[in-house]
C-alpha positions in Angstrom: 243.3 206.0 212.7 240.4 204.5 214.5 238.0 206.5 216.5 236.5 204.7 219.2 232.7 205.6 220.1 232.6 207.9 223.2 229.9 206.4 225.3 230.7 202.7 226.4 228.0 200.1 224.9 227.5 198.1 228.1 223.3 197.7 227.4 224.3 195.7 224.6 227.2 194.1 226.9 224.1 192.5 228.7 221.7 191.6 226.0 225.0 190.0 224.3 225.9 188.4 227.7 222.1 187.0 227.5 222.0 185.5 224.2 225.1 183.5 224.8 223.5 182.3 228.2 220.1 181.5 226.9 221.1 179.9 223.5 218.2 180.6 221.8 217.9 179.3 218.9 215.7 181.7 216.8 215.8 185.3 217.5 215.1 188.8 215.8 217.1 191.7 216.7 214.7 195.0 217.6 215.7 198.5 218.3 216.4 197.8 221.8 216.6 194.2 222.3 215.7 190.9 220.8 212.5 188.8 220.2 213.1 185.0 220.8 210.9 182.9 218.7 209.4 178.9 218.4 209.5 178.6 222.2 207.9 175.0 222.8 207.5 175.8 226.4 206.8 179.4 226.2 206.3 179.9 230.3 208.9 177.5 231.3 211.2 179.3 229.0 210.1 182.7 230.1 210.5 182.1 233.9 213.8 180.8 232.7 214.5 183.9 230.7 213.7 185.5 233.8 215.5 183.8 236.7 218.9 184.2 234.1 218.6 187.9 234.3 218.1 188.2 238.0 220.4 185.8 239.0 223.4 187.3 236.0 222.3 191.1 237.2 221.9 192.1 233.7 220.0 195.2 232.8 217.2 193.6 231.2 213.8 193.2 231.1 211.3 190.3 229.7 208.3 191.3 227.9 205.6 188.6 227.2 202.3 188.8 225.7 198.9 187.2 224.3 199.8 188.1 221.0 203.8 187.0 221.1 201.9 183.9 222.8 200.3 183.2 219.3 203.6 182.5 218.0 205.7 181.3 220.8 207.8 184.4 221.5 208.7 187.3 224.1 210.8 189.8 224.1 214.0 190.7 226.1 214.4 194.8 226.7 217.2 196.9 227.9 216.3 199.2 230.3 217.0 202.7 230.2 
C-alpha cells in the first residue's frame, strides 16, 4: 500500500518548475531552495533569474550577495 504525503508539495512544484526553466548548470540544493553557481554574468543572470519568476508566477524569491558574488552565485528561496 502506498501512503501519499497529506500536504501537497507545490513550493517544490515551483523551485522544480524553475530549475527546468533556467537550466542552470551547477546548482546546490539548500533547505529551502537552491544555490546556482559559476555564473559568468552574475547580474545579467540574476535579473534573468528574476524576470523568470515574475513573469512564470512562481513562489520564489532571489537572494544575491557580496559574498555569493565572490564565487558567482545567488540563491533562489521559496517563500513561506
Amino acid at each position: 500500500m502506498k501512503i501519499e504525503p497529506t500536504i501537497p508539495n507545490i513550493k517544490r512544484d515551483d523551485l522544480e518548475r524553475f530549475i527546468q526553466l533556467f537550466e542552470p548548470s551547477k546548482y546546490k540544493r539548500l533547505r529551502n531552495g537552491i544555490e546556482v553557481r559559476g555564473q559568468p554574468e552574475l547580474e545579467l543572470n540574476v535579473a534573468m533569474a528574476k524576470a523568470l519568476v515574475l513573469n512564470q508566477g512562481l513562489r520564489l524569491t532571489i537572494i544575491s550577495d557580496a559574498n555569493m558574488a565572490t564565487y558567482r552565485a545567488f540563491e533562489v528561496r521559496e517563500i513561506h
